[in-house]
C-alpha positions in Angstrom: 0.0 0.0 0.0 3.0 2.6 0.6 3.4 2.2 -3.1 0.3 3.1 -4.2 -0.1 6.8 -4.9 -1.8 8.6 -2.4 -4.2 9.9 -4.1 -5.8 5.9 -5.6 -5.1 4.8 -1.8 -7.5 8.0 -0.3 -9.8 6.6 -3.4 -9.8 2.5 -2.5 -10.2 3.8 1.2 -13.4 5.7 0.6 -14.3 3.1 -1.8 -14.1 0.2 0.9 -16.1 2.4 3.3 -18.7 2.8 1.1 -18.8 -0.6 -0.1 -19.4 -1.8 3.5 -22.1 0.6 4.2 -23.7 0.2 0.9 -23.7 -3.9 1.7 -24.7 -3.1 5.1 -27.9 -0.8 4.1 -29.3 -3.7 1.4 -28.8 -6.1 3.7 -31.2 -4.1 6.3 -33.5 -3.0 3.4 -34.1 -6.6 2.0 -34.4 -8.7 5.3 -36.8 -5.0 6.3 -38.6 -6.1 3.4 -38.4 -9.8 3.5 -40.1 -9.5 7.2 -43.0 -7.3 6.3 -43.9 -9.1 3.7 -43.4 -12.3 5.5 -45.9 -10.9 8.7 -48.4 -9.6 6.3 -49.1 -13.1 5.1 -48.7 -14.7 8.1 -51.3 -12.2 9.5 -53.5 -12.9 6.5 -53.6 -16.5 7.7 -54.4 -15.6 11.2 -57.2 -13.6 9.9 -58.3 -16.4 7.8 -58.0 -18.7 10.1 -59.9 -16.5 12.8 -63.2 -16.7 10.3 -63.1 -20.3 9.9 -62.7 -21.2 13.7 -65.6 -18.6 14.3 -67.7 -20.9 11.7 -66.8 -24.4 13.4 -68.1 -22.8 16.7 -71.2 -21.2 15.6 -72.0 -24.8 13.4 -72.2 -22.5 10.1 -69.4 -24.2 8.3 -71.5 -25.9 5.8 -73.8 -22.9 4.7 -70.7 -20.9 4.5 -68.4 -23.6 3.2 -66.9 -21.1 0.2 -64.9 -19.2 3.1 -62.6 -22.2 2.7 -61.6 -21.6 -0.7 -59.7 -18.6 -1.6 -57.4 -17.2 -4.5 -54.0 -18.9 -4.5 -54.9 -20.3 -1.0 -57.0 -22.9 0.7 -58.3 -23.8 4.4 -59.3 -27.4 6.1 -60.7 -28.4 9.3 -59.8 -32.0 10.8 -60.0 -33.3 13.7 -57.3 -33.5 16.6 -56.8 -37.3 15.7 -55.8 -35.6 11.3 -59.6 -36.6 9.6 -60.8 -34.5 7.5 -64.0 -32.7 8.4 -63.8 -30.0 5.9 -61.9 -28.9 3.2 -61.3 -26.9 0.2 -63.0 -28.6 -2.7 -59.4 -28.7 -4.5 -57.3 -30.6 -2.2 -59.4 -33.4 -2.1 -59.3 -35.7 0.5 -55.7 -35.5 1.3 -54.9 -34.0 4.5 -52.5 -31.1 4.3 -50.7 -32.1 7.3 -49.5 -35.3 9.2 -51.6 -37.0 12.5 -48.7 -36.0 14.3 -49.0 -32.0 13.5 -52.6 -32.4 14.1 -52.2 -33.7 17.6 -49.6 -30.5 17.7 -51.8 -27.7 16.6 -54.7 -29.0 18.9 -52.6 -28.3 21.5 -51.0 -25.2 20.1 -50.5 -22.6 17.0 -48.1 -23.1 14.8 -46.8 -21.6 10.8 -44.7 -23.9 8.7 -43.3 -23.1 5.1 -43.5 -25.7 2.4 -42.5 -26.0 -0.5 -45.0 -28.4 -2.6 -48.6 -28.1 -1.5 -51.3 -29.3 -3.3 -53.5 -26.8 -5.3 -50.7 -23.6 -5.0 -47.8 -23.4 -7.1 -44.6 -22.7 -5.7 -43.9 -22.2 -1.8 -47.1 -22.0 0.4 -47.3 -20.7 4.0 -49.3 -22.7 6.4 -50.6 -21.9 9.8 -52.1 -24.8 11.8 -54.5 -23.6 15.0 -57.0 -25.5 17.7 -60.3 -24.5 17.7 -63.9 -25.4 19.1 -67.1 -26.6 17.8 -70.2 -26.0 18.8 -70.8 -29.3 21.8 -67.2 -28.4 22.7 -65.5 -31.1 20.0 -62.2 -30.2 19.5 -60.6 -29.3 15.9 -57.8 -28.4 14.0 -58.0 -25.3 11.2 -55.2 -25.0 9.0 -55.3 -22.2 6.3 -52.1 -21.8 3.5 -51.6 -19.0 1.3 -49.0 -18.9 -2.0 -45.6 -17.1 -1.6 -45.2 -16.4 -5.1 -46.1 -13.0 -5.0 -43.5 -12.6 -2.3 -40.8 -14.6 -3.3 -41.5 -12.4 -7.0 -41.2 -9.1 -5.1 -37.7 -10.2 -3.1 -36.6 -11.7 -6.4 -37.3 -8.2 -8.2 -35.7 -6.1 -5.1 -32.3 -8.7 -5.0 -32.2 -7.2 -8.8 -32.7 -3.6 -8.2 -30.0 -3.9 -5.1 -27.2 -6.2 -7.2 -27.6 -3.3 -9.6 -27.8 -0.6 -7.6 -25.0 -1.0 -5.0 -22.6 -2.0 -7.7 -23.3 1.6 -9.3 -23.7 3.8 -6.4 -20.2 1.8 -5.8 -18.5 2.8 -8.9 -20.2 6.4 -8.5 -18.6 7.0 -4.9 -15.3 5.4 -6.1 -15.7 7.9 -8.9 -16.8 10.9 -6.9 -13.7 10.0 -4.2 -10.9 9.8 -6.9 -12.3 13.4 -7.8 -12.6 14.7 -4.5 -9.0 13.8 -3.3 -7.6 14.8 -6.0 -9.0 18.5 -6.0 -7.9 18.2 -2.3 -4.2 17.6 -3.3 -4.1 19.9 -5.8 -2.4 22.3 -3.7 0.3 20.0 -2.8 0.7 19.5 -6.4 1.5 23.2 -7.1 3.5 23.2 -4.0 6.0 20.7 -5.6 6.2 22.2 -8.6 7.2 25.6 -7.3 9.5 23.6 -4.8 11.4 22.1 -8.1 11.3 25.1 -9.4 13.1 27.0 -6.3 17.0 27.4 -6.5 19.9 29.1 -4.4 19.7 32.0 -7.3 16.5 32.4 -6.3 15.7 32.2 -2.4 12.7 34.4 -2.2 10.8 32.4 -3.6 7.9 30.8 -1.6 5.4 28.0 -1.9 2.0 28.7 -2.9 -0.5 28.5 0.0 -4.4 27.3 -0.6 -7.4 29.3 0.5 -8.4 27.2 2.9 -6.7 27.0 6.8 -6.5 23.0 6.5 -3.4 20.9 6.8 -2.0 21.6 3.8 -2.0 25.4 4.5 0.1 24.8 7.5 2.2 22.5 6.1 3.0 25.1 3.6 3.1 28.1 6.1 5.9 25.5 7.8 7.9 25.1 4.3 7.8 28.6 3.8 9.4 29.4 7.2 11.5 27.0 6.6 12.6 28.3 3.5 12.9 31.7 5.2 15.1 30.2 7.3 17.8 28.8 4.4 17.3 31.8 2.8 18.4 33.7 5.9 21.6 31.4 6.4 21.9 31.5 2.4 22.2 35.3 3.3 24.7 35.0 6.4 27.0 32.3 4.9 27.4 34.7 1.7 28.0 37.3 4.2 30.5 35.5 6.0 32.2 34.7 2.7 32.5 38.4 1.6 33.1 39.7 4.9 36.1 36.7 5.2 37.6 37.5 1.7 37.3 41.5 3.0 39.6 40.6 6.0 42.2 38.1 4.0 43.0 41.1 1.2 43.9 43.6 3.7 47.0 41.0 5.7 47.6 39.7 2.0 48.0 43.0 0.4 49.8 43.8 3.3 51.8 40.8 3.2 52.8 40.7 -0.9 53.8 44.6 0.0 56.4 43.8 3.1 57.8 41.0 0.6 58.0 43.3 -2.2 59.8 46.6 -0.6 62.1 43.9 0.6 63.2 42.8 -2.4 63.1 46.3 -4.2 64.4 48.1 -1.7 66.4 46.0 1.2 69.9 46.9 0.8 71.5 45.4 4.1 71.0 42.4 6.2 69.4 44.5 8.6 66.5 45.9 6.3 65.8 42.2 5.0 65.0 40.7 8.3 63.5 44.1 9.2 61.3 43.3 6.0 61.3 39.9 7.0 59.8 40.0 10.3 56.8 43.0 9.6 55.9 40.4 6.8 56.1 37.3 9.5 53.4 40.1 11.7 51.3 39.5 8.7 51.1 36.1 8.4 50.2 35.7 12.2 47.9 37.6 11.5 46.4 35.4 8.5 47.0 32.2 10.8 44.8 33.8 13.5 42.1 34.9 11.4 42.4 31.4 9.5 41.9 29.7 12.8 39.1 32.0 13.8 37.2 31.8 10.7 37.4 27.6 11.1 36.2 27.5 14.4 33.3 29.7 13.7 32.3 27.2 10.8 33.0 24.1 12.9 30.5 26.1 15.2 28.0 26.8 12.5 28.3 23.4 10.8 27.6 22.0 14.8 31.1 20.6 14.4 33.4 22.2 17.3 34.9 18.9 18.6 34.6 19.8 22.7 36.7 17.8 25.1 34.2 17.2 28.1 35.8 17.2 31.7 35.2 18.9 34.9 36.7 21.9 34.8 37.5 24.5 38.3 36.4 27.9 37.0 38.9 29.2 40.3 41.4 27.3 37.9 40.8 29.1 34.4 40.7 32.4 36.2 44.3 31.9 37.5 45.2 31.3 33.7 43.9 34.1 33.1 45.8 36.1 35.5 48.8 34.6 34.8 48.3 35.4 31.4 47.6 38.7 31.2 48.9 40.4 34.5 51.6 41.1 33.4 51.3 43.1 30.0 48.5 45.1 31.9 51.1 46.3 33.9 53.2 47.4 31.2 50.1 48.9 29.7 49.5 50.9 32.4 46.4 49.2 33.9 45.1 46.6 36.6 43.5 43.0 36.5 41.4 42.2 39.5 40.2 38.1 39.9 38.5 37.3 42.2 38.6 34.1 43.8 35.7 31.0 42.2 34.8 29.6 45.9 34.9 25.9 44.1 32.6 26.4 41.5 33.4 23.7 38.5 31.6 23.3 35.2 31.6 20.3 32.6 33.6 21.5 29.5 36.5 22.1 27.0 39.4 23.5 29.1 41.2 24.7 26.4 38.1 26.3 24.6 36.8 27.8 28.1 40.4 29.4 27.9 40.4 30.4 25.1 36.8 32.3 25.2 37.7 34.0 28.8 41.0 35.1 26.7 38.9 36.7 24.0 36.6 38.6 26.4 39.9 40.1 28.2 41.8 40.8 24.6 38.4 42.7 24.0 38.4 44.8 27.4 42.2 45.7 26.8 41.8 46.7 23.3 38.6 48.7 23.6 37.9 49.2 27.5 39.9 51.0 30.2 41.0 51.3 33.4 40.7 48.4 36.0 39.9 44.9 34.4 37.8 42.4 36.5 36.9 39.0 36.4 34.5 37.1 38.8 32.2 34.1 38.8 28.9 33.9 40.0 26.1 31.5 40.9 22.8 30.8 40.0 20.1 28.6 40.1 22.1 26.0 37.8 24.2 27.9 36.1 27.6 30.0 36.6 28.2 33.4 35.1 32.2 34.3 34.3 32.2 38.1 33.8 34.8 40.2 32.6 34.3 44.0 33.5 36.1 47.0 32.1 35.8 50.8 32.9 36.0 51.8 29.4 33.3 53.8 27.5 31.4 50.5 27.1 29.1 49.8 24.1 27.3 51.9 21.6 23.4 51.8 22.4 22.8 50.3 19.1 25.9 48.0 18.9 24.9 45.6 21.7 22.3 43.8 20.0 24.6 42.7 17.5 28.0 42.5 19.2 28.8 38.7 18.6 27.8 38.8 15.0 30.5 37.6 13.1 32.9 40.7 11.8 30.7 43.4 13.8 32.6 46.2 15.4 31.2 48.8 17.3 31.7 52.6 16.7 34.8 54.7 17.4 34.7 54.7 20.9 35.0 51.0 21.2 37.1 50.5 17.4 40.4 49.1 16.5 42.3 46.8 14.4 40.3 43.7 15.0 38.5 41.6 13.2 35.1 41.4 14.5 35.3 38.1 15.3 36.0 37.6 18.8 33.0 38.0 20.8 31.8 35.9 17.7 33.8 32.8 18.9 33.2 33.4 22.3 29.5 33.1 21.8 30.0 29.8 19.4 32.4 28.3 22.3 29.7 29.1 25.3 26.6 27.6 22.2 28.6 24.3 22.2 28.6 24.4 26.0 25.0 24.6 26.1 25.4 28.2 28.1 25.0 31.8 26.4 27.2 34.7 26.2 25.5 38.6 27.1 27.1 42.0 27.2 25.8 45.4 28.8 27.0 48.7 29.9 27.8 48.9 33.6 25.8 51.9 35.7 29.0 53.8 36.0 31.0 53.6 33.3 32.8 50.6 30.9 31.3 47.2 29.7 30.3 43.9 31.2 30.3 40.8 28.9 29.6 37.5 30.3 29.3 33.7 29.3 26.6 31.6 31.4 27.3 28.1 31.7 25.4 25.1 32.7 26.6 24.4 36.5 
């Protein structure tokens, strides 16, 4: 069945359904039928048979003796032991039913079907009753009546129902086939815009039907998920141009060092001057090259992590270490404060490296005292890293860990933009989140929360 399209398997489903409710109503309407029929003779015969038992008891039976004759039908009186007493002329002196039955239907009432009876072609109903004549003798009434008529109208309604249901059948089938295939119409025109959709054209949408069904939804859903490629479409070219926009400048940069040094290097002493600005450059290629692959590992949900418990008292003594000292020679302080045995479950060396960032990012662009202190919450534990520095532009904050964003003047430099990018893909891998804000007094606070 998962190979049949969908649209013959919505039309063999409704067919099947209809088949059994079409099977189900003849059936009702022919044994309905068979029934009434079946009690109107029956209560013909008690009728009947109510006239000729009123007859025996009154003694009339022989002045009124062409009661027991009727149209396809016929009536006898015996007695309990199966004589005749009186019968239809055209039966004769054959008893229509055994001494045993006789004995029976003095007793009781009874209706039998059979199918030879003498004088009526074809089936004949018989009911058998007791009765009493006029000294109190008892007797036996039996009156019959031909089925024909009845068996001819279930004969002509089997007919009208083996034709009927077949087409009514074929009709619904028909009318099903139709149906679901107006009702997947839309999906049809949805696939053909899908094929139709390429990277050189991302705008494009799917159509949606009138109605609000399924089908609608399901192509609101495409749609916002094509809204969504598009969007990534948009960011990945982005993060192409904005990447080839930061190689030129350390290339350029790089092919001019190389060439003054061959034009122009006279002495030893001008070559490896030449030598070593150009050796600047390409640190700086192999650190932007390094930054732009973890940011795609990120994207791609690649960034191998190396998951260990991890003191956060221990990362910020790295830090320290790290940094005290060219903060002295800068001219500025570091404060850490002490991590009161808080741990976390991550990547040492990627923690490190995103707490580095932030502090690279408070020394370039903040000011005055650096500090760094951990904090708990209710499962998690924030690492901040505070500056007194003019802190971020209003408008810059929103976007400060896209990838090559830089803030205004006040906050500028010769970076990259992409630091506070990798922090935030480093603390996404953790399962945490990375925030910044402007303090109350002055300079910036950027943090990374982390799962505790």
């Amino acid at each position: 069945m998962t190979r049949i399209p969908i649209r013959l398997r919505v039309a063999l489903a409704f067919a099947l359904v209809s088949a059994i409710v079409l099977a189900a109503l003849g059936y009702f309407v022919y044994a309905r039928f068979d029934s009434e029929l079946s009690e109107q003779i029956d209560q013909g015969l008690r009728t009947h048979g109510d006239d000729i038992s009123s007859l025996v008891a009154g003694g009339d039976l022989a002045q009124n003796a062409k009661l027991l004759g009727r149209e396809e039908s016929f009536s006898q009186v015996l007695t309990r032991d199966g004589r005749i007493y009186a019968t239809t002329p055209q039966l004769g002196n054959a008893a229509q039913i055994t001494p045993a039955e006789a004995a029976r239907a003095s007793r009781e009432s009874f209706l039998v079907t059979r199918a030879h009876v003498r004088s009526i072609s074809g089936q004949a109903r018989l009911l058998a009753r007791p009765t009493r004549g006029p000294r109190g003798e008892s007797f036996v009434v039996i009156t019959a009546a031909s089925l024909d008529d009845r068996n001819e109208s279930l004969r002509n309604l089997r007919t009208l129902l083996s034709i009927g249901i077949p087409v009514a059948l074929l009709l619904a089938s028909a009318a099903g086939y139709l149906v679901s295939g107006r009702a997947l119409r839309p999906v049809e025109d949805m696939r053909r815009r899908a094929a139709a959709i390429s990277a050189a054209e991302p705008k494009q949408r799917l159509p949606l039907p009138a109605a609000n069904d399924e089908i609608r939804r399901l192509g609101e859903t495409l749609n916002g998920m094509l809204g969504r490629l598009e969007a990534a479409i948009e960011r990945e070219r982005a993060f192409v141009d904005d990447a080839s926009h930061e190689l030129r400048t350390p290339l350029a940069m790089h092919k001019t060092e190389l060439e003054l040094a061959l034009r122009y290097a006279k002495t030893p002493e001008e070559m490896r001057a030449a030598i070593s600005s150009a050796v600047v450059e390409v640190d700086r290629l192999i650190s932007l090259a390094e930054d732009l692959l973890v940011l795609a590992r990120s994207a791609d949900g690649k960034l191998a992590l190396d998951l260990r418990r991890v003191g956060v008292g221990d990362l910020l003594g790295d830090v320290r270490e790290r940094f005290s000292a060219r903060i002295d020679e800068a001219g500025g302080s570091l404060a850490v404060h002490p991590a009161n045995g808080l741990t976390v479950e991550g990547d040492r060396l990627r923690l490190e490296q995103a707490l580095t960032n932030l502090v690279e990012n408070a020394i370039e662009h903040g000011g005055g005292q650096i500090t760094v202190r951990a904090t708990e919450g209710q499962g998690e534990i924030a690492i901040h890293v505070e500056d007194q520095g003019p802190g971020f532009a209003p408008a810059f904050i929103d976007r400060a860990f896209e990838r090559f964003s830089r803030g205004d003047a006040s906050r500028g430099g010769e970076g990259t933009g992409l630091g506070l990018a990798i922090v935030e893909a480093i603390a996404r891998a953790h399962r945490g989140s990375v925030h910044a804000a402007n303090r109350s007094g002055a300079g910036a606070d950027v943090w990374i929360e982390l799962p505790s």
